[in-house]
C-alpha positions as CSV (number, residue, x, y, z in Angstrom):
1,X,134.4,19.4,98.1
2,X,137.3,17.7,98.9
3,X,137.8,16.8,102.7
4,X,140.9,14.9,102.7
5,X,142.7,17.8,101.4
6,X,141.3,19.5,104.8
7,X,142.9,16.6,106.9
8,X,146.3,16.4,105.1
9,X,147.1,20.3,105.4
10,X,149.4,20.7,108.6
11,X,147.8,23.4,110.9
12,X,150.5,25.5,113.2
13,X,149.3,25.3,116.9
14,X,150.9,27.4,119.1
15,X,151.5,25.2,122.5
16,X,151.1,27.1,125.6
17,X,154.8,26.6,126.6
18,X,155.1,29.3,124.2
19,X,152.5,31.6,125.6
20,X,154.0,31.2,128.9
21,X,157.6,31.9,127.3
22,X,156.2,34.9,125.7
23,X,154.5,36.4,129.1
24,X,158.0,35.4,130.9
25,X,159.9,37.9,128.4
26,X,157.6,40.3,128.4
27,X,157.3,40.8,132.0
28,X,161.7,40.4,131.9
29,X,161.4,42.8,129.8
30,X,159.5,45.4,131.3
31,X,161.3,45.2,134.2
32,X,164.8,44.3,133.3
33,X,165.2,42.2,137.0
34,X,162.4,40.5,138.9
35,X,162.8,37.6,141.0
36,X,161.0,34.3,140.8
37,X,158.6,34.4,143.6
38,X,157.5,38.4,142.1
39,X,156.8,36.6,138.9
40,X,154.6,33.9,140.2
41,X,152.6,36.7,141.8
42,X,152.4,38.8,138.2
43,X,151.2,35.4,136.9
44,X,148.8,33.6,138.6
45,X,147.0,32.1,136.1
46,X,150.6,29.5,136.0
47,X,151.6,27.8,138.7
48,X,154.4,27.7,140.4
49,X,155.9,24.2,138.6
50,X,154.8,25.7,135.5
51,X,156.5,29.2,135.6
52,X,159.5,27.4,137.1
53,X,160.1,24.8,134.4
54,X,159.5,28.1,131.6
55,X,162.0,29.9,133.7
56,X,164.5,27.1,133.5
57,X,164.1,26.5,129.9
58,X,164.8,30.2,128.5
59,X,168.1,30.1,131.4
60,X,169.6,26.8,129.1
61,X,168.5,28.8,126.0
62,X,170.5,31.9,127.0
63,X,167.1,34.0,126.7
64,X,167.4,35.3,130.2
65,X,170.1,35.4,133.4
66,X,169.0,33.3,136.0
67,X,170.5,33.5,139.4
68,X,170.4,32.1,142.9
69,X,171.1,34.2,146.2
70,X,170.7,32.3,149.1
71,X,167.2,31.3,148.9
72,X,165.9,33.2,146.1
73,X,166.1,33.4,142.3
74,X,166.6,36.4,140.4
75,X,165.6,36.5,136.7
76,X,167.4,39.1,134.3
77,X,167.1,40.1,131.2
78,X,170.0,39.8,128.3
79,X,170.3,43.2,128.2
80,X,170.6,44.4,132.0
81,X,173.9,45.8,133.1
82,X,174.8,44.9,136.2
């Protein structure tokens, strides 16, 4: 048996970045609004530098709305109606 062939085959790795994208939408999605500090609390297992770097990421992608009231941010989906 060949174990070079083993080494040489690219394996996909899914980072956690996209986990934590992926449990962003999902949770946009349920709930069509939420705001930032509700979505630290849904997701404890991030924190807070974590879920707000994801956050910022899918607002540049144009995957979600994100917008700032005074002192609080308010996440929307793509698809809610305001």
């Amino acid at each position: 048996m060949r174990t070079d062939a083993l080494i040489d085959t690219p394996v996909p790795i899914r980072s956690s970045a996209d986990s934590l994208d992926d449990q962003i939408l999902g949770q946009i999605s349920e709930q069509d609004v939420v705001t930032l500090d509700a979505l630290i609390s849904l997701m404890p297992e991030y924190s807070w530098n974590q879920i707000f770097h994801a956050v910022d990421r899918l607002a540049r992608c144009g995957k979600i709305v994100l917008r700032r009231h005074r002192f609080e941010y308010t996440i929307f989906s793509n698809y809610y109606v305001a």
